[in-house]
C-alpha positions as CSV (number, residue, x, y, z in Angstrom):
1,X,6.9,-4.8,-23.6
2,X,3.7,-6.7,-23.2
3,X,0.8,-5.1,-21.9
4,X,0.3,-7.6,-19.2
5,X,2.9,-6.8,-17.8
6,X,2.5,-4.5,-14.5
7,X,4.9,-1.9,-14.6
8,X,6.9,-0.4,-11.6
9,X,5.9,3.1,-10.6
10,X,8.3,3.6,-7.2
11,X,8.9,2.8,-4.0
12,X,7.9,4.9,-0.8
13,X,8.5,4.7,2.9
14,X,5.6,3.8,4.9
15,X,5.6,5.9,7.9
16,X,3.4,6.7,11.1
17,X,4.1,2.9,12.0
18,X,4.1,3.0,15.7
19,X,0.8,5.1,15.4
20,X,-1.1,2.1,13.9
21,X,-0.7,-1.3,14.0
22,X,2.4,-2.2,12.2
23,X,3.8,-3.5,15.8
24,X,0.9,-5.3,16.9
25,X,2.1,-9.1,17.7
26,X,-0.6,-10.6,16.0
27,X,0.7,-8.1,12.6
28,X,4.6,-7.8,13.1
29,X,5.1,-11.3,11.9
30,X,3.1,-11.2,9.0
31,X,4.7,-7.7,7.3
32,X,7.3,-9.8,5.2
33,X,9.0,-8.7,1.9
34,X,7.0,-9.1,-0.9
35,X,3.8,-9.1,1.3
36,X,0.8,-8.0,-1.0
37,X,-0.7,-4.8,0.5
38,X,-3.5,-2.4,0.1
39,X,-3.5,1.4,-0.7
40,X,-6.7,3.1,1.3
41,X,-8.0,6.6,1.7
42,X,-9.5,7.7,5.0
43,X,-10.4,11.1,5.2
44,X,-11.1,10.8,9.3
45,X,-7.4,10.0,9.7
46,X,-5.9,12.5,7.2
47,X,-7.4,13.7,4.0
48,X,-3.8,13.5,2.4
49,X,-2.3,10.8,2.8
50,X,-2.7,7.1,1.6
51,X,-2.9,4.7,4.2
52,X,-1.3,0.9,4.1
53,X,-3.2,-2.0,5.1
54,X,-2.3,-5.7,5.4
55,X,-4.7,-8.4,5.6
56,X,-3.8,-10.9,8.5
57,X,-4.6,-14.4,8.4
58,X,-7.0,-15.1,11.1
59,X,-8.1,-11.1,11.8
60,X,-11.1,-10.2,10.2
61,X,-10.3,-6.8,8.9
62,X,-6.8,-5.3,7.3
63,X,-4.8,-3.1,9.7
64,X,-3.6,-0.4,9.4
65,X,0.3,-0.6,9.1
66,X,0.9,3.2,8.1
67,X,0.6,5.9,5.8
68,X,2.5,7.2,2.8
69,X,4.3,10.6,3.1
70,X,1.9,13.7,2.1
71,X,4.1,13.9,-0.7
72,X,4.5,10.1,-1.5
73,X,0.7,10.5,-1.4
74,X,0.4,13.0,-3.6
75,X,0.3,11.1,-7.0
76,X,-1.7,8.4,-5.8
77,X,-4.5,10.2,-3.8
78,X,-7.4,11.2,-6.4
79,X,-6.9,7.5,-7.5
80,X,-7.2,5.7,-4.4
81,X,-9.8,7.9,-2.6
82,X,-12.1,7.1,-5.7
83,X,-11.6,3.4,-5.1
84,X,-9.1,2.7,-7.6
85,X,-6.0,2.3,-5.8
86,X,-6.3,-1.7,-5.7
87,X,-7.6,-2.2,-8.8
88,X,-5.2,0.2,-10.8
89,X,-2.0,-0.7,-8.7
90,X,-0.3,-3.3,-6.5
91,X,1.6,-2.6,-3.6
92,X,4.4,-5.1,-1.9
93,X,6.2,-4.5,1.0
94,X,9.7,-4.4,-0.6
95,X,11.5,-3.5,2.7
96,X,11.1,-4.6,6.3
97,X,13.7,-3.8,9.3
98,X,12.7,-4.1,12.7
99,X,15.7,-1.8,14.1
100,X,15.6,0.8,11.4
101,X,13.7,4.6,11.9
102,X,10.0,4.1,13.2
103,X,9.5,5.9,9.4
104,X,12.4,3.4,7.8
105,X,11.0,0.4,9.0
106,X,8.9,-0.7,5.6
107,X,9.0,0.3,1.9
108,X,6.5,-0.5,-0.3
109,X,6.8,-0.9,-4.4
110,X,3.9,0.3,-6.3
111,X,3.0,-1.0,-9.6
112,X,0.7,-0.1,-12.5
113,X,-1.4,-3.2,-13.1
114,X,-2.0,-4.0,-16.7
115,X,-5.5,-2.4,-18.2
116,X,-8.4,-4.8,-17.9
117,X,-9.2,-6.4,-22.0
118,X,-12.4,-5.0,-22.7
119,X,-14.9,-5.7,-25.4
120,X,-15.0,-3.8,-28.4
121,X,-18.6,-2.3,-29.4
122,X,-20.3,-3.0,-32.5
């Protein structure tokens, strides 16, 4: 394998979505498949779980568009509350279904991005 290559790592439900902003009408038409998202920490909301945003075109900030399970969360937390979670993996919505379970409606694939080349030392 080439090590550029991101690597899948799974696929989780995001739930919570009528709690945030996932149904918004200025969001609902932009949560497509193979949307990129972001992975976020917010302790205020709830220290255990990683929280979905989506950057809108013409908002200013991402909203909110859920949250992983606690146990979804679980590998991905010390990562993401450190600030890692977008630089070490990628998340795409890989699931959208407006009629499905209010914690069916969205998937999202995570990926392990490939490790930045860094200089050797002398």
């Amino acid at each position: 394998m080439d090590n550029k290559e991101k690597v899948f790592l799974k696929e989780c439900y995001i739930c919570e979505t009528n709690k945030y902003d996932a149904l918004n009408d200025k969001v609902w038409g932009h949560l497509k498949v193979s949307k990129q998202v972001e992975l976020n920490y917010c302790e205020k909301k709830d220290k255990d779980k990683v929280f979905i945003l989506a950057k809108i075109t013409g908002v200013k900030e991402p909203k909110t568009i859920g949250a992983l399970s606690k146990e979804d969360s679980e590998s991905l937390i010390k990562y993401v509350e450190k600030g890692w979670g977008n630089i070490i993996f990628e998340a795409v919505i890989s699931k959208a279904d407006i009629d499905a379970d209010e914690n069916k409606r969205f998937c999202v694939a995570i990926f392990v991005l490939p490790a930045s080349p860094t200089k050797k030392k002398k």
